[in-house]
N, CA, C and O atoms as CSV, one atom per row, in Angstrom:
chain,resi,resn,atom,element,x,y,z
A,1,UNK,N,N,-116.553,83.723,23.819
A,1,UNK,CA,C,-117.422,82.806,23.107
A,1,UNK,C,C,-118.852,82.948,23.616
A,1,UNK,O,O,-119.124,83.014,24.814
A,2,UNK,N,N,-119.806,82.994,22.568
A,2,UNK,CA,C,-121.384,83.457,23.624
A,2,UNK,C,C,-121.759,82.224,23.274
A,2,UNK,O,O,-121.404,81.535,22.317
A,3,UNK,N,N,-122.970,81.884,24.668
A,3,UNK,CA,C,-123.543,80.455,24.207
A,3,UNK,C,C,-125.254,80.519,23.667
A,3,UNK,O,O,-126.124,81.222,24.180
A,4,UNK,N,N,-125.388,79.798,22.772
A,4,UNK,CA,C,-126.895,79.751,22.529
A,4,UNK,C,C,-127.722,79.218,23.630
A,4,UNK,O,O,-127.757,78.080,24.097
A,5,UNK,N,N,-128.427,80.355,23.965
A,5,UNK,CA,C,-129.987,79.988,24.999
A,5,UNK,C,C,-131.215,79.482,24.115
A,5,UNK,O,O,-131.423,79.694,22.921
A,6,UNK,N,N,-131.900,78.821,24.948
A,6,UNK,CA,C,-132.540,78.086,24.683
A,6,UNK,C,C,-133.805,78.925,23.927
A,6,UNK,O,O,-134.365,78.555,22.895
A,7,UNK,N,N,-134.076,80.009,24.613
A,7,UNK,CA,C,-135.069,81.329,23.633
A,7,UNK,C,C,-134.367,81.667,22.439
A,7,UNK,O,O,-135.012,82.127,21.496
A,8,UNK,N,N,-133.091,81.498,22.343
A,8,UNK,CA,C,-132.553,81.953,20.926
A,8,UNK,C,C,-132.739,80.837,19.965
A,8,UNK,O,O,-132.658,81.168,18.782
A,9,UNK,N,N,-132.967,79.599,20.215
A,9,UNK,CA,C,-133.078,78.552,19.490
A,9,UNK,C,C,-134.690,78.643,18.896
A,9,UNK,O,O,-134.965,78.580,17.698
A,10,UNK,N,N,-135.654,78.800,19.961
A,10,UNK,CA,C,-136.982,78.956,19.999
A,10,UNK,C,C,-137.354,80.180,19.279
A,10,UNK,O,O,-138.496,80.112,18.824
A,11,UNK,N,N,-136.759,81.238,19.047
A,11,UNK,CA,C,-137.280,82.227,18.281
A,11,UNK,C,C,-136.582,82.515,16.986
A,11,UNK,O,O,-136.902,83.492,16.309
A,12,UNK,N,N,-135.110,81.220,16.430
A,12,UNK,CA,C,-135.335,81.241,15.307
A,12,UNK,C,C,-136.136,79.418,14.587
A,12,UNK,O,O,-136.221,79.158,13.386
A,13,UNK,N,N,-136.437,78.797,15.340
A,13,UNK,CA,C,-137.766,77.875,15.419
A,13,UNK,C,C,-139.266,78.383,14.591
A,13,UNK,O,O,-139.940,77.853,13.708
A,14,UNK,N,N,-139.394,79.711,15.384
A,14,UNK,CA,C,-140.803,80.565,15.334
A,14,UNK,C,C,-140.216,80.890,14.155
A,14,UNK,O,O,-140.951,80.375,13.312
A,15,UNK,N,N,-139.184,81.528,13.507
A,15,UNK,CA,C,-139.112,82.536,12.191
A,15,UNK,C,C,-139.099,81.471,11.245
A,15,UNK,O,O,-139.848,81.556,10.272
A,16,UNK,N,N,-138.185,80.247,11.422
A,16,UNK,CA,C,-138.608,79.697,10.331
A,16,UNK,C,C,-140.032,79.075,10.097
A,16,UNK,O,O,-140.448,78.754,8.985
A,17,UNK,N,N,-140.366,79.012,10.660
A,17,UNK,CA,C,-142.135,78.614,10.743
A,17,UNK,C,C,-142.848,79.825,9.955
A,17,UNK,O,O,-143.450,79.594,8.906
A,18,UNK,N,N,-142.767,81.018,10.450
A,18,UNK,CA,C,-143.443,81.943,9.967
A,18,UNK,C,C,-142.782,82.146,8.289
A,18,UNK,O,O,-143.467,82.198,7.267
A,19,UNK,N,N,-141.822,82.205,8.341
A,19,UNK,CA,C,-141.470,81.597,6.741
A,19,UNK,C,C,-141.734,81.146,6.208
A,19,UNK,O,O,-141.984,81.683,5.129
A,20,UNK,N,N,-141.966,79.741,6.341
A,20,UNK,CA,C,-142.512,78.683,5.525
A,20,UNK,C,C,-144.084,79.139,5.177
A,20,UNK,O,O,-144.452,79.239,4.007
A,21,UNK,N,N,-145.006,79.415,6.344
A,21,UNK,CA,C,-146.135,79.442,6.047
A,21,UNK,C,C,-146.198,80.881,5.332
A,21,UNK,O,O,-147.159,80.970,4.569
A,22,UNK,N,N,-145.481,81.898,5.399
A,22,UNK,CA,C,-145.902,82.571,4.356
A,22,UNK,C,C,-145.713,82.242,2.821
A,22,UNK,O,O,-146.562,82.484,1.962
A,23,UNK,N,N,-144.410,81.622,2.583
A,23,UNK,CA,C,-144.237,80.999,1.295
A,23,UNK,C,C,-144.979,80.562,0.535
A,23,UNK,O,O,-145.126,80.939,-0.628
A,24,UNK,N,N,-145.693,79.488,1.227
A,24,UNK,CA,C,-146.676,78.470,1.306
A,24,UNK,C,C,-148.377,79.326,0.597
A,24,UNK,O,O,-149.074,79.196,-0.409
A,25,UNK,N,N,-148.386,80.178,1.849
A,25,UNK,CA,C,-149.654,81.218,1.145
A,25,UNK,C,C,-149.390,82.009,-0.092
A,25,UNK,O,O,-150.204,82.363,-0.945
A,26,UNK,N,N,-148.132,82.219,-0.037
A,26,UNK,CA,C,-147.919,83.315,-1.244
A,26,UNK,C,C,-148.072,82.419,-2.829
A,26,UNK,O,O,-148.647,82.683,-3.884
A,27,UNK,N,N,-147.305,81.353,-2.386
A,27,UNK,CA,C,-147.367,79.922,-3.556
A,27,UNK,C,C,-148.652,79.474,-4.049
A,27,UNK,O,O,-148.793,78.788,-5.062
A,28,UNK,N,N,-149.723,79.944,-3.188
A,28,UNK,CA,C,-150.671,79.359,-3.453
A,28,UNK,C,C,-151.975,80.445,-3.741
A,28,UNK,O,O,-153.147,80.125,-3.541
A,29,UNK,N,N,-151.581,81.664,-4.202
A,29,UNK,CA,C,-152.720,82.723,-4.051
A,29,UNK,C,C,-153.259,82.931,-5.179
A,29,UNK,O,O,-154.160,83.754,-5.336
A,30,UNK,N,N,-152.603,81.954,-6.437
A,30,UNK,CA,C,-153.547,82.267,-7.474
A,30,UNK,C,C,-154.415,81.720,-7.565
A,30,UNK,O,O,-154.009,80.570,-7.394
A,31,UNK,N,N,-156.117,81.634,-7.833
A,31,UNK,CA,C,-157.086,80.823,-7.770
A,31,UNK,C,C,-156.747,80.153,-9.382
A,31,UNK,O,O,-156.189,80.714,-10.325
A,32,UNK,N,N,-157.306,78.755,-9.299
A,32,UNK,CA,C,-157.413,78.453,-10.403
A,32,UNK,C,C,-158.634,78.801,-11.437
A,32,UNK,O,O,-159.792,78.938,-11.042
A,33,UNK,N,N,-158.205,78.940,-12.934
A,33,UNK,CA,C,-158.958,79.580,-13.291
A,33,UNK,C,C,-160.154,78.619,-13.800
A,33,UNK,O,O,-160.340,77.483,-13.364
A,34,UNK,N,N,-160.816,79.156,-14.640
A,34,UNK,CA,C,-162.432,78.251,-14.745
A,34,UNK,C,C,-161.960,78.448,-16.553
A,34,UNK,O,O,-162.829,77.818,-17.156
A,35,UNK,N,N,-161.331,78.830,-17.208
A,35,UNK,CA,C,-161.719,79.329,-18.598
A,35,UNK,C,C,-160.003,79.430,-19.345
A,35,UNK,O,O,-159.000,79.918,-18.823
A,36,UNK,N,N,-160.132,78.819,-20.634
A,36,UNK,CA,C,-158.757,79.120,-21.208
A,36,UNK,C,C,-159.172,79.908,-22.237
A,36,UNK,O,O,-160.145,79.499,-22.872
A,37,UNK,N,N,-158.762,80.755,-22.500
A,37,UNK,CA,C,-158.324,81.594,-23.976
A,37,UNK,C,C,-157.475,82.089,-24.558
A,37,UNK,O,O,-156.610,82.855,-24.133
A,38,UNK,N,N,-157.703,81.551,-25.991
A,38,UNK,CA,C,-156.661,81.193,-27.041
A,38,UNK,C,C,-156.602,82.305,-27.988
A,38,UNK,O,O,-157.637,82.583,-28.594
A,39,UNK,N,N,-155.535,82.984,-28.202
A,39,UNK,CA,C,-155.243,84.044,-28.992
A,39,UNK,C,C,-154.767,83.434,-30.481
A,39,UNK,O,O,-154.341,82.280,-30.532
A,40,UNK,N,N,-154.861,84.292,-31.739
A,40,UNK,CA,C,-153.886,83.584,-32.627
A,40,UNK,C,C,-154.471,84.994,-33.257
A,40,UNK,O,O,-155.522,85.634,-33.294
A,41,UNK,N,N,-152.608,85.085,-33.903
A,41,UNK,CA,C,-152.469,86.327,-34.294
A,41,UNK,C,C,-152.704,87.452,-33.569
A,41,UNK,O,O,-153.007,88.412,-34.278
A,42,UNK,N,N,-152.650,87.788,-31.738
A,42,UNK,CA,C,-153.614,88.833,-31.730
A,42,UNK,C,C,-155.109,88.790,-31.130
A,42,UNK,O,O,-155.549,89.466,-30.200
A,43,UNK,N,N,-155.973,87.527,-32.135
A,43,UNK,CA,C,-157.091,88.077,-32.198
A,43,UNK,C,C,-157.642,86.571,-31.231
A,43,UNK,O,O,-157.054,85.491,-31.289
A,44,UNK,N,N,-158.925,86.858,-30.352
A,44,UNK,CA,C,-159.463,85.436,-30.028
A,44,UNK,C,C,-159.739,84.937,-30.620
A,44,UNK,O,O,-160.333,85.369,-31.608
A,45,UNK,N,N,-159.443,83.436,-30.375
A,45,UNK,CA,C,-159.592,82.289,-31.009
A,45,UNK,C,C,-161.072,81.643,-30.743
A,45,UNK,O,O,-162.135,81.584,-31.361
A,46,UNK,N,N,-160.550,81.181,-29.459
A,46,UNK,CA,C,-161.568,80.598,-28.719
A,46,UNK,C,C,-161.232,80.281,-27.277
A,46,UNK,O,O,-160.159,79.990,-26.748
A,47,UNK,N,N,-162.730,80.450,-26.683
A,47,UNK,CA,C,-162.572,80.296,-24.914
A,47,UNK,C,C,-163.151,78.823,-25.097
A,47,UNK,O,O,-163.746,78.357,-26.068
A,48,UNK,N,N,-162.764,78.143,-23.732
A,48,UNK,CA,C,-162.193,76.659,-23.917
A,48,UNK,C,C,-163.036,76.628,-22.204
A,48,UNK,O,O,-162.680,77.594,-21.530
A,49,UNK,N,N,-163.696,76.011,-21.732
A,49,UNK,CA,C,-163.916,75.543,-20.381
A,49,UNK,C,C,-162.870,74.386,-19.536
A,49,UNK,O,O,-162.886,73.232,-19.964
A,50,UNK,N,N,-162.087,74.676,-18.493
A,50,UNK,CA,C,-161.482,73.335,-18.524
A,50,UNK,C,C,-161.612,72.277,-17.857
A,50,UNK,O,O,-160.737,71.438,-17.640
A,51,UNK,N,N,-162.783,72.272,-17.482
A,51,UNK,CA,C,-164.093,71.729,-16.777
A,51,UNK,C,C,-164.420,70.506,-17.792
A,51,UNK,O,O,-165.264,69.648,-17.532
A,52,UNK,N,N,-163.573,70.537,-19.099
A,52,UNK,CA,C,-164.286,69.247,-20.056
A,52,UNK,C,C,-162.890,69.133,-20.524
A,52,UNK,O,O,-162.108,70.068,-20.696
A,53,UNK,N,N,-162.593,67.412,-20.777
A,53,UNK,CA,C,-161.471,67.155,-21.557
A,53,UNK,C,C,-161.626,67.366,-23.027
A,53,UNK,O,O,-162.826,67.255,-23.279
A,54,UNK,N,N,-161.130,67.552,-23.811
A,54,UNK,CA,C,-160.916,67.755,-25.354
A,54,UNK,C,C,-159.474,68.441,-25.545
A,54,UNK,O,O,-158.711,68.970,-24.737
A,55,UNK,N,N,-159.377,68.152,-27.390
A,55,UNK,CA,C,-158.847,68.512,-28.089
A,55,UNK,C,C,-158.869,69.533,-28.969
A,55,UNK,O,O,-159.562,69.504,-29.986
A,56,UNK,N,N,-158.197,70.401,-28.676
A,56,UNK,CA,C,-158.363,71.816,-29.656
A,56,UNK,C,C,-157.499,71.417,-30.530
A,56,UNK,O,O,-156.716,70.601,-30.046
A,57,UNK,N,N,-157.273,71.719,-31.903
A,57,UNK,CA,C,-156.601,71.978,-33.332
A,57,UNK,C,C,-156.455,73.026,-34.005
A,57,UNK,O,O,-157.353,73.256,-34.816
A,58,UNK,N,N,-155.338,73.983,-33.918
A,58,UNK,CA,C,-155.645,75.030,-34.418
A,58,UNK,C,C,-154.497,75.312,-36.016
A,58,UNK,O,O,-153.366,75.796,-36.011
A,59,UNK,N,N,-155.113,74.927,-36.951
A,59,UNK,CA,C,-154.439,75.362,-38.199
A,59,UNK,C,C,-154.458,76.571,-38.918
A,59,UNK,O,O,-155.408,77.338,-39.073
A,60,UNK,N,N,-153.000,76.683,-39.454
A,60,UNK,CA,C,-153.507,77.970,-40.231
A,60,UNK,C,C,-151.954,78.231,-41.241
A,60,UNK,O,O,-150.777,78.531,-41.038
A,61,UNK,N,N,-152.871,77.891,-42.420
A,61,UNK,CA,C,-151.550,78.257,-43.548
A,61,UNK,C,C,-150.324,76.726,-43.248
A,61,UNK,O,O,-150.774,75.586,-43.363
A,62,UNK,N,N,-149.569,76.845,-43.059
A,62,UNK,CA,C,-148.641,75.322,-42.939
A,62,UNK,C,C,-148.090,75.031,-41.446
A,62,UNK,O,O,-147.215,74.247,-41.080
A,63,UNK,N,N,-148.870,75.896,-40.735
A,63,UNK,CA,C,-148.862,75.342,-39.013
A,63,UNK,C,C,-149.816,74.581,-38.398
A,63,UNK,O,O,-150.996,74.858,-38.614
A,64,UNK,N,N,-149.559,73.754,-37.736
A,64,UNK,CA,C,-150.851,73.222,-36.899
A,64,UNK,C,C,-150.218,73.205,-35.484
A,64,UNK,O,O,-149.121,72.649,-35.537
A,65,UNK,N,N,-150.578,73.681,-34.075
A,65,UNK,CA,C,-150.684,73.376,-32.787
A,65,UNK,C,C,-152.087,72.554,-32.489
A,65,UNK,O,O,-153.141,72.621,-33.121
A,66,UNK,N,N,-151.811,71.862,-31.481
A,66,UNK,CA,C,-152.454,71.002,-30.940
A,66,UNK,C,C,-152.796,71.341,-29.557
A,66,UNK,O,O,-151.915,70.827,-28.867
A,67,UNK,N,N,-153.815,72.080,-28.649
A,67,UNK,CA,C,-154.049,71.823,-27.566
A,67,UNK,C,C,-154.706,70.799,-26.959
A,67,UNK,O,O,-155.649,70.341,-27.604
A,68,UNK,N,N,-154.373,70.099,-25.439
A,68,UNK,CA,C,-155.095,69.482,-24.903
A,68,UNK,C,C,-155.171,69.958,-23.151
A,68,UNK,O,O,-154.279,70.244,-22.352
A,69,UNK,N,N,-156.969,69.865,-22.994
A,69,UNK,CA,C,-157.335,69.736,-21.905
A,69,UNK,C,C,-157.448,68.767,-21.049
A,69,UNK,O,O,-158.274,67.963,-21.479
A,70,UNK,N,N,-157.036,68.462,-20.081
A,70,UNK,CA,C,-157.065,67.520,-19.289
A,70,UNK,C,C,-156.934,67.439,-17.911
A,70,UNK,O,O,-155.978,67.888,-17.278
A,71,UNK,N,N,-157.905,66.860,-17.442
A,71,UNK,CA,C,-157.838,66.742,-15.332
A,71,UNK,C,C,-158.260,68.728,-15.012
A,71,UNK,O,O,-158.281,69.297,-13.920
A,72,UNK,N,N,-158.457,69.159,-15.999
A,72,UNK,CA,C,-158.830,70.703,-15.401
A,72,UNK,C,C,-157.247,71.836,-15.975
A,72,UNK,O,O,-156.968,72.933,-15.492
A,73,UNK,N,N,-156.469,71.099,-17.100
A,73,UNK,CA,C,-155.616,71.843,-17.287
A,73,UNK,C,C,-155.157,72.184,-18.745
A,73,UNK,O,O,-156.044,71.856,-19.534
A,74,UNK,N,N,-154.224,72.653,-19.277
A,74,UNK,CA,C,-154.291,72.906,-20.367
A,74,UNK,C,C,-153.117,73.210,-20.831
A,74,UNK,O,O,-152.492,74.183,-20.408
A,75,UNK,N,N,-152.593,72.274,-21.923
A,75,UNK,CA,C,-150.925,72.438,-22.608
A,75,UNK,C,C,-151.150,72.398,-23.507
A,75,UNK,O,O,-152.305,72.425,-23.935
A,76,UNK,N,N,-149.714,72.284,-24.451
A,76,UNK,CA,C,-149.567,71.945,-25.893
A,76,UNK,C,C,-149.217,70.839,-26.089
A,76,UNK,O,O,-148.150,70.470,-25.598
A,77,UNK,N,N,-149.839,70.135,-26.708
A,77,UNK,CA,C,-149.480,68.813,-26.606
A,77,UNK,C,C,-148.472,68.667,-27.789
A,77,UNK,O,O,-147.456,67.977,-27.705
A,78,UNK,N,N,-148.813,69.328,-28.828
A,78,UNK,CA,C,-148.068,69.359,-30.360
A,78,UNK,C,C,-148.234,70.578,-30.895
A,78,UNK,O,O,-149.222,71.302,-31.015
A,79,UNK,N,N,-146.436,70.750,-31.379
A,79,UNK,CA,C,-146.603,72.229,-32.259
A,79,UNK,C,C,-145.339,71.769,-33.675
A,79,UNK,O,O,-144.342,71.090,-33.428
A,80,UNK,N,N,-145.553,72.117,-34.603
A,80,UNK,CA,C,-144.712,71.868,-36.057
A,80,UNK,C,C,-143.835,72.935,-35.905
A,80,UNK,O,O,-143.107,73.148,-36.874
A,81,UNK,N,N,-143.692,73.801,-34.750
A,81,UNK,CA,C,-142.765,74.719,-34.757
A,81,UNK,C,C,-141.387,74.191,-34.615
A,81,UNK,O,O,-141.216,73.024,-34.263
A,82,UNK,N,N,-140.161,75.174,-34.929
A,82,UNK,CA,C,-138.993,74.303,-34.796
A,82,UNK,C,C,-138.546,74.660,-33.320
A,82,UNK,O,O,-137.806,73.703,-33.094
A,83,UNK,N,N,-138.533,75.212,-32.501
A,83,UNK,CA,C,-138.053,75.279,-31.189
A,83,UNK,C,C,-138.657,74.649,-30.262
A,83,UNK,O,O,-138.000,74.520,-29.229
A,84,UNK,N,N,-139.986,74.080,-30.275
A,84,UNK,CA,C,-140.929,73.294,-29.778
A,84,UNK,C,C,-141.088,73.542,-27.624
A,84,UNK,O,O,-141.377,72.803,-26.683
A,85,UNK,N,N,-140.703,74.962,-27.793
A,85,UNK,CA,C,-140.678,76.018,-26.214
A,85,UNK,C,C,-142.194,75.333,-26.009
A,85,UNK,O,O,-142.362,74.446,-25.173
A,86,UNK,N,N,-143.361,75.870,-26.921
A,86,UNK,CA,C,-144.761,76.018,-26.113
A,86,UNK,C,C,-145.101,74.435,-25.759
A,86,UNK,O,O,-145.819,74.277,-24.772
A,87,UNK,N,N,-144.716,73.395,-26.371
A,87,UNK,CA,C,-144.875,71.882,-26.100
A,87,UNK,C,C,-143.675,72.204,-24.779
A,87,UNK,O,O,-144.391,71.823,-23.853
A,88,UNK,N,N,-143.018,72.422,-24.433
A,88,UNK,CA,C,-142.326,72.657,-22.892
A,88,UNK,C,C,-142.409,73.015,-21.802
A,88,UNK,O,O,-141.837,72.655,-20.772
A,89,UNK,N,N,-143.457,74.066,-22.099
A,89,UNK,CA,C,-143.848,74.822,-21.036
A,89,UNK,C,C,-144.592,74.002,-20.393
A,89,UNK,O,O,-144.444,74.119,-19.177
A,90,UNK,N,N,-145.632,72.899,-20.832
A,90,UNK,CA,C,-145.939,71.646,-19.799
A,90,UNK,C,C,-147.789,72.348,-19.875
A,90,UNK,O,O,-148.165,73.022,-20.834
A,91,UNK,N,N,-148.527,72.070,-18.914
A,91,UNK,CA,C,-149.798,71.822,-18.357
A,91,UNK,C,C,-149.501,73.012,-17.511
A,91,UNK,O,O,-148.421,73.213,-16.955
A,92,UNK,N,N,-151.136,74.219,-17.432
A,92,UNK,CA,C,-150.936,75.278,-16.807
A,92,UNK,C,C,-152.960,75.005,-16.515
A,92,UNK,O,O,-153.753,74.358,-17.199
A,93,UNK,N,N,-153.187,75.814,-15.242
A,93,UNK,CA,C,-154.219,75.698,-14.896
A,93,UNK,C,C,-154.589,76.670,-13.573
A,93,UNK,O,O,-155.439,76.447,-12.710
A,94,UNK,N,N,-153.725,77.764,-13.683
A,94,UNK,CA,C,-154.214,79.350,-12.471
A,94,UNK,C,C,-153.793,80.436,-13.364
A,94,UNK,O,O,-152.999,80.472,-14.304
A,95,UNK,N,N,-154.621,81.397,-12.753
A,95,UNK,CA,C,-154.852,82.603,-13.249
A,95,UNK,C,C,-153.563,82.994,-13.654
A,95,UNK,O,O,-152.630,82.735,-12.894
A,96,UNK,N,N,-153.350,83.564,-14.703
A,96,UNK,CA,C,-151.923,84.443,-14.716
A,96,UNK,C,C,-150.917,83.210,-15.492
A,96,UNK,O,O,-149.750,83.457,-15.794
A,97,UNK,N,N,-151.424,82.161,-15.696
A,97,UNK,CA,C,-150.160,81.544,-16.535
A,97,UNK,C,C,-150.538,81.527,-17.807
A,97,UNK,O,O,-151.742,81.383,-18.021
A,98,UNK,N,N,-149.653,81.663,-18.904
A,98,UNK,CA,C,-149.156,81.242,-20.327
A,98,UNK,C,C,-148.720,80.432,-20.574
A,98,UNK,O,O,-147.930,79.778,-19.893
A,99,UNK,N,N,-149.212,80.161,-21.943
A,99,UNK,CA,C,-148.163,79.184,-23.221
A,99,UNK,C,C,-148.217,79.964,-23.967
A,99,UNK,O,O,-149.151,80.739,-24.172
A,100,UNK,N,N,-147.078,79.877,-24.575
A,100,UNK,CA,C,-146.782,81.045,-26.108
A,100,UNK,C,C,-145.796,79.879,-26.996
A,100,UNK,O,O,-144.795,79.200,-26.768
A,101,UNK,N,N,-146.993,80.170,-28.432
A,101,UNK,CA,C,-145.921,79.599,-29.054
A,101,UNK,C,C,-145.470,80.596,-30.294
A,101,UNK,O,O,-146.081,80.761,-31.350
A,102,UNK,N,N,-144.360,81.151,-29.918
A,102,UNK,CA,C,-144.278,82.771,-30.906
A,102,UNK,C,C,-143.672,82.197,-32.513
A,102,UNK,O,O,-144.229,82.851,-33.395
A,103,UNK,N,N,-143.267,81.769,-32.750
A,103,UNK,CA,C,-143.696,80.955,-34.052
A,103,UNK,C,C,-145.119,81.189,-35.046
A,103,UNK,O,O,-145.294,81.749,-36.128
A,104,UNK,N,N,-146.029,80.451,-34.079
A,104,UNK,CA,C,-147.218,80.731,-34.656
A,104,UNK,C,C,-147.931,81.857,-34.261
A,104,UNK,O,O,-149.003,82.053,-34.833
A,105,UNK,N,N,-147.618,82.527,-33.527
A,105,UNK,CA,C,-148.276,83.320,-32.758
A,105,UNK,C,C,-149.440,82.894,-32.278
A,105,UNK,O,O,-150.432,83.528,-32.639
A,106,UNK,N,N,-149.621,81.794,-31.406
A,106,UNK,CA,C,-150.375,81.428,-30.328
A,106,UNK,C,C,-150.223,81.912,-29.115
A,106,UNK,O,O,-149.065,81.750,-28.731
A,107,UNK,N,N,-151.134,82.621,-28.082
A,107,UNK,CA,C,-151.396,82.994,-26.509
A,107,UNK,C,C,-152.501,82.213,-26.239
A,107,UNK,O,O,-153.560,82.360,-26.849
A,108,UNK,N,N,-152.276,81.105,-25.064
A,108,UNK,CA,C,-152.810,80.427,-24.307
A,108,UNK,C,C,-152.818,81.271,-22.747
A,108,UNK,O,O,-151.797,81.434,-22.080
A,109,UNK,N,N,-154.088,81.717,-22.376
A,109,UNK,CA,C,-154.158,82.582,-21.515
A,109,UNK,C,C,-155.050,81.609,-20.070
A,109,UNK,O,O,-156.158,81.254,-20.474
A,110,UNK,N,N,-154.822,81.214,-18.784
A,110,UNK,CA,C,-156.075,81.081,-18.148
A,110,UNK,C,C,-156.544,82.735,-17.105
A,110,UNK,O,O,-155.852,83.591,-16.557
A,111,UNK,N,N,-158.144,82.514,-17.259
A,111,UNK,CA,C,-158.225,84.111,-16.901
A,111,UNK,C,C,-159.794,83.473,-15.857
A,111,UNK,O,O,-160.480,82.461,-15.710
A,112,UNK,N,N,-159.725,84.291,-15.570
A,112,UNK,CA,C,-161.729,84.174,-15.025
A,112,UNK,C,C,-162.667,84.087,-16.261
A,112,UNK,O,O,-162.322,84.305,-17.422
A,113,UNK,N,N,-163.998,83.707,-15.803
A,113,UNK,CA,C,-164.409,84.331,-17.019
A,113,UNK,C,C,-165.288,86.101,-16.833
A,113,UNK,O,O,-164.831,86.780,-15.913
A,114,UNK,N,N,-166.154,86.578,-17.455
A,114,UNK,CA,C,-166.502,87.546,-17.120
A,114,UNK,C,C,-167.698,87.444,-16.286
A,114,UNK,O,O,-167.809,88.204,-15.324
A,115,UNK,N,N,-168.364,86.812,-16.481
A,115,UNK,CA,C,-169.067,86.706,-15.201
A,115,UNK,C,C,-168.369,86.507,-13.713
A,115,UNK,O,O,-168.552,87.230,-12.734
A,116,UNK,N,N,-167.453,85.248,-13.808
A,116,UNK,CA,C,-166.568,85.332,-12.179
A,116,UNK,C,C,-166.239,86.880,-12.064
A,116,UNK,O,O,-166.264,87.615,-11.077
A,117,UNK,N,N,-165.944,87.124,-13.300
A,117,UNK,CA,C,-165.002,88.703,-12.943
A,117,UNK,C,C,-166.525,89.620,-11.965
A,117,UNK,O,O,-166.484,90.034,-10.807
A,118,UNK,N,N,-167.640,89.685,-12.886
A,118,UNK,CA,C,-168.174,90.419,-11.961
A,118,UNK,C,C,-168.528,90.346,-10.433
A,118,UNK,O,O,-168.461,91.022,-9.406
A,119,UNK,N,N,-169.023,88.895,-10.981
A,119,UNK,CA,C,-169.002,88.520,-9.267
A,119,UNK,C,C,-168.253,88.691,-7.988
A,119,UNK,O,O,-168.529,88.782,-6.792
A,120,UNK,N,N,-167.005,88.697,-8.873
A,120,UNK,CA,C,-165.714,89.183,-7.469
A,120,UNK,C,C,-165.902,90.443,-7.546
A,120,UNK,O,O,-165.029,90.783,-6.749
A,121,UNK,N,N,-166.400,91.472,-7.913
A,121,UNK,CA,C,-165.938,93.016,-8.126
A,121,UNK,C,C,-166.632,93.112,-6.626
A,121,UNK,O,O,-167.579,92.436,-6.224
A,122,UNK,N,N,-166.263,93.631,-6.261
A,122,UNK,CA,C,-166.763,94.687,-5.058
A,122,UNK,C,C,-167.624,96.081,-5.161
A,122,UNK,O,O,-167.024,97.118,-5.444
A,123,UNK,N,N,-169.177,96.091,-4.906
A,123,UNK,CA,C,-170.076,97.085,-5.018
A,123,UNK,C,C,-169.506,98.239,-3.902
A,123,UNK,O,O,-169.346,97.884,-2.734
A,124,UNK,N,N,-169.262,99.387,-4.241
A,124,UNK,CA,C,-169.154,100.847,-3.062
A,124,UNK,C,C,-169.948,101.385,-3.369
A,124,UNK,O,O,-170.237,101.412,-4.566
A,125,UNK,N,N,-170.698,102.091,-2.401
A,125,UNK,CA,C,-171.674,102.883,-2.220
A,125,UNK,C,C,-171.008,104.212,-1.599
A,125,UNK,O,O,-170.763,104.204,-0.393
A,126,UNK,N,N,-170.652,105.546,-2.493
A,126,UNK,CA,C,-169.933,106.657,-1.742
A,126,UNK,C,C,-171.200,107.616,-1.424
A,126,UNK,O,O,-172.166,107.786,-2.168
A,127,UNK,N,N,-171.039,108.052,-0.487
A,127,UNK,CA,C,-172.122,109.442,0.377
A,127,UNK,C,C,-172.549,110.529,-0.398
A,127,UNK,O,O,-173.230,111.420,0.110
């Protein structure tokens, strides 16, 4: 029978620690974005700041979705679609998330805008 020492307790102590806090960083590495844009059909709709509350409405032919901004975020609040997925998907507000409502063919994108984009680019100077 082997017995647990007290360093064996302490160094899986340390791993779960170092676990958590990587989780933690990894959970948290998307910046939030500054800008929503709205696809339909394909094509842009419109870029949306989410820096201001409002109501987007987007009709077309016998659909209407409903976006709303709010607190810095951005869902569907209402869609006439019958599976009603993109009203599910909830409130999104970092880089890299979607709403899709494939029905209407709506893409709710948050992205940078192009200016942030340049600003983050990194200038090299090669020899």
């Amino acid at each position: 029978m082997k017995v647990i020492k007290k360093a064996d307790i302490l160094l899986g102590i340390f791993f779960i620690i170092v676990g958590l806090t990587g989780s933690i960083l990894i959970g948290t590495n998307y910046d939030k974005g500054g800008k929503a844009f709205v696809y339909l059909e394909g094509e842009l709709y419109g870029t949306y700041n989410l820096n201001y509350d409002r109501e987007i409405i987007i009709k077309k032919d016998d659909f209407t979705n409903t976006l709303k901004i709010k607190d810095g975020k951005i869902g569907m609040a209402h869609s006439n679609c019958k599976t009603q997925e993109c009203v599910k998907m909830g409130y999104i507000n970092r880089q890299y998330e979607n709403i899709v409502c494939l029905p209407h063919k709506v893409l709710v994108k948050i992205e940078e805008s192009s200016k942030e984009k340049e600003d983050s680019q990194i200038d090299v100077i090669a020899d």
